[in-house]
C-alpha positions, 0 to 999 in steps of 0.5 A, spaced: 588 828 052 581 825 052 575 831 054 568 830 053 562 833 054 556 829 055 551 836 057 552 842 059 553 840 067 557 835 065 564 834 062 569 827 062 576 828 063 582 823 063 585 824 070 591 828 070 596 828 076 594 835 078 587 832 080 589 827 085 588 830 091 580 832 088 580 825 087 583 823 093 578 828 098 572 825 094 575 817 095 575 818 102 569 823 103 565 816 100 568 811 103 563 807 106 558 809 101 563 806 095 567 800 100 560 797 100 561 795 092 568 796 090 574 793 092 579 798 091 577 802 096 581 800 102 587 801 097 587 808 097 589 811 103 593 817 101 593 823 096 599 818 093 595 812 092 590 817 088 596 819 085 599 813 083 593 810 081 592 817 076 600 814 073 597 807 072 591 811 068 596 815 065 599 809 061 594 805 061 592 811 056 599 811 053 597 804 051 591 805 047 588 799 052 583 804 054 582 810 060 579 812 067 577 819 067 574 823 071 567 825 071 566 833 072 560 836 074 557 843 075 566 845 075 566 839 081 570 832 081 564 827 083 566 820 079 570 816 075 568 812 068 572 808 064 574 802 059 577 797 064 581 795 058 580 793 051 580 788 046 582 790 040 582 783 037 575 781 039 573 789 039 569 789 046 571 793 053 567 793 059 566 800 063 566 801 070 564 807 074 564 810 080 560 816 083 561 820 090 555 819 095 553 826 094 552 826 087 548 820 086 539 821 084 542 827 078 542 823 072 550 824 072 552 818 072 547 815 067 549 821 061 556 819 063 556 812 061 552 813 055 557 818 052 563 814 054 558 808 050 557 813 044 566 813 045 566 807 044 563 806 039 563 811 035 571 814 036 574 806 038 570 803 033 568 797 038 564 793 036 561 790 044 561 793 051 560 790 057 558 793 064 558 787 071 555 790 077 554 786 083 547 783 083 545 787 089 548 794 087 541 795 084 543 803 083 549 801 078 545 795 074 540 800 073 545 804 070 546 799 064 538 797 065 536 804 062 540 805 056 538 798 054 544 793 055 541 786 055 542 782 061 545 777 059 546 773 065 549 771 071 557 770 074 557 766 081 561 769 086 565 773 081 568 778 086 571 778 092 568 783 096 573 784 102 569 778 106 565 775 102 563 774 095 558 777 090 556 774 084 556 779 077 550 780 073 553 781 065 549 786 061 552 788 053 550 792 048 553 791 041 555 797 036 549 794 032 543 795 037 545 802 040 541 807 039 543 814 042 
């Protein structure tokens, strides 16, 4: 079971099944706020979507291709943060990361992404990580923006948003330049 503290506020967690109705009631809570920028949203409209998507988690775990944990704060569910997959041949992964409404402007999601950089490296042994954010969501690219990740450019049109596209400005970091 993957646990990790990143402060003392502040701990990540591989989700377990027990946790889908917290993740579901956080989801919906959100849901206009996190539609805007994430395509799944629409997708989970039950506690047994969230369940569902914790199973896939789960083995995607099992499979050493990466995890999706949950990011506790204060005791509470407020986000999510994980390896999209892993590469092992090439030893890069790209992180991902969600944050309920609420929470966001506590430096949460900032300390989250810099553990799971730290994991990365240190515990996987990667060589490179990458975060993609829409070119508009200005709160998620200042994410990597703070931690030193070099833009490393633009895709066009990279993700279908519900009606339209959006482009995806790359950042990456490489084991060699991290600092933490």
């Amino acid at each position: 079971m993957f646990v990790h503290t990143v402060n003392s506020d502040t701990s990540l967690k591989l989700f377990e099944i027990r946790d889908a109705d917290a993740l579901f009631r956080l989801t919906d809570a959100s849901r206009a706020y996190l539609r805007e920028w994430l395509p799944w949203v629409d997708g989970t409209r039950t506690a047994e979507d969230s369940r569902m998507f914790i199973q896939l988690t789960l083995e995607q775990f099992a499979s050493n291709n990466g995890f999706q944990s949950g990011i506790w704060w204060k005791g509470q569910l407020v986000g999510g943060i994980g390896f999209h997959n892993i590469d092992w041949s090439n030893r890069k992964t790209s992180i991902g990361y969600w944050i309920g409404q609420g929470f966001q402007g506590n430096g949460i999601m900032t300390s989250a992404t810099r553990a799971l950089v730290d994991v990365a490296f240190d515990y996987y042994g990667l060589n490179r990580v990458e975060i993609r954010a829409a070119k508009e969501n200005h709160r998620s690219r200042a994410i990597p923006e703070r931690l030193g990740f070099l833009n490393e450019g633009c895709v066009r049109q990279a993700e279908w948003l519900y009606d339209h596209f959006v482009d995806h400005v790359i950042y990456g970091m490489v084991s060699a330049e991290w600092t933490t």
